[in-house]
N, C-alpha and C positions, 0 to 999 in steps of 0.2 A: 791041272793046267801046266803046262810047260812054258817053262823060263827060258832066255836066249842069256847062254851065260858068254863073260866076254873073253875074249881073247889076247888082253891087255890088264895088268897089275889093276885091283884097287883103286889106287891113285891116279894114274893114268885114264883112268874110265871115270873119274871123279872130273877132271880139270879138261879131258876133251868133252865129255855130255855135257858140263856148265858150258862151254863153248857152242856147242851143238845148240844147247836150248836157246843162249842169246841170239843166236845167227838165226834159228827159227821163227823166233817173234819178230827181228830186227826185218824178216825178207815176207814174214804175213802181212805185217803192217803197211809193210814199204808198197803193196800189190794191192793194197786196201784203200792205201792214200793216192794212189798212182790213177787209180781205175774211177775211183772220188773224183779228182781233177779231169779223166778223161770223160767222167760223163757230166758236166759242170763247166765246161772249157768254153769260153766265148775269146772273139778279139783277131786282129787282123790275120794273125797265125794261127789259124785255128787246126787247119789241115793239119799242118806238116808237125804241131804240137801233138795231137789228139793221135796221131800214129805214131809218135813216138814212146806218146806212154801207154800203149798197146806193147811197145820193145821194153819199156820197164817191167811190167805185169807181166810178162811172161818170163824174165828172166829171172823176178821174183818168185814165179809158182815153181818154175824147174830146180832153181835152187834150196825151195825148203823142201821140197820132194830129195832131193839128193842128202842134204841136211839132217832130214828126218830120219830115213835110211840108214844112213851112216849111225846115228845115235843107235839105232835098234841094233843094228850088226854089233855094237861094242856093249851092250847088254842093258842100254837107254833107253827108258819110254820116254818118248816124244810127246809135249803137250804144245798142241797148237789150238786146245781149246780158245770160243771166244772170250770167254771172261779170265783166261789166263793172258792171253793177247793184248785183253784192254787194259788189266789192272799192273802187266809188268812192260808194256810199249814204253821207249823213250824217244819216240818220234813225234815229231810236233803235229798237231793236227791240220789242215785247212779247214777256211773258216767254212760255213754252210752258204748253198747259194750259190749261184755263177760265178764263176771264176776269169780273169783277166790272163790273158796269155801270160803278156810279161810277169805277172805278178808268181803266177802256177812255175815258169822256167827258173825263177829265183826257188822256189820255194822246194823245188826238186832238186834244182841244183844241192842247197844245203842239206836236205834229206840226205841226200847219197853221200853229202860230206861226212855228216855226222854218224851213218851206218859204217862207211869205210873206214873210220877213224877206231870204231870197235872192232870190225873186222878182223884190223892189223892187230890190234893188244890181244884178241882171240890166238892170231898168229902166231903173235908171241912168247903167248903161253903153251901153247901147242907143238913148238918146235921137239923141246926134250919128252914129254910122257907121251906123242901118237901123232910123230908124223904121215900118217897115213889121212886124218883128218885135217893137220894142216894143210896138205897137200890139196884137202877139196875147198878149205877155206882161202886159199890162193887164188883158184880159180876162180870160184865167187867171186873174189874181189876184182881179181882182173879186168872181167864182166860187169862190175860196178863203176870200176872206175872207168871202163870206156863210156858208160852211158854217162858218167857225172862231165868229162870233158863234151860230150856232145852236148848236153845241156848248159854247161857252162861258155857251151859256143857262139851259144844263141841271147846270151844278155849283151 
């Protein structure tokens, strides 16, 4: 079997893949709990919620696709298994059941807060061993953060 060996130091492949992996489960989750609420959504704003987190879930799939990717290219397996998902998510759940607009735009709101907030520390840590994966965790967030002000527009 053939290995993908990396192109970056040891260390460097050590501090961007842990970054890779969190940003992976943080954008499985995020598209699990998004799509949860989209199909559960009741309440005056139903429409214009319910396509909107059709615009989360998909900017969550393309970015652990990119994610993923990226991890593999620097010599990373990727686990976006489910019981890796569920047992290391630090995303809060919604509760089961029909969901309240207002209650769902809060609650995404702070989702994206709390994703973004690691994001940036991923950022952080990424600048000196593989800017090249900072670079894609930038963009992520950019993407993040525009959906958290539109959602944060709406409470």
């Amino acid at each position: 079997m053939a290995a993908v060996k990396s192109p970056i130091s040891d260390e460097a492949q050590k501090v961007a893949g842990d970054a890779l992996q969190g940003s992976l489960i943080d954008l499985i989750d995020l598209s699990l709990v998004a799509k949860q609420a989209h199909w559960n959504l009741t309440g005056r704003n139903f429409k214009v919620v319910h396509e909107h987190l059709d615009e989360v879930v998909a900017l969550a799939r393309s970015g652990q696709d990119e994610v993923a990717e990226r991890a593999v290219t620097i010599g990373v397996n990727p686990d976006g298994r489910v019981r890796t998902v569920a047992d290391r998510t630090r995303l809060p759940q919604l509760e089961a059941g029909y969901l309240d607009d207002d209650k769902v735009v809060a609650a995404v709101t702070d989702t994206l807060a709390q994703i973004i907030a690691r994001f940036r520390e991923r950022i952080a840590a990424t600048d000196e061993p593989d800017q090249v994966t900072q670079d894609l965790l930038i963009g992520i967030t950019r993407e993040l953060e525009k959906q958290h002000w539109m959602f944060q527009a709406q409470t």
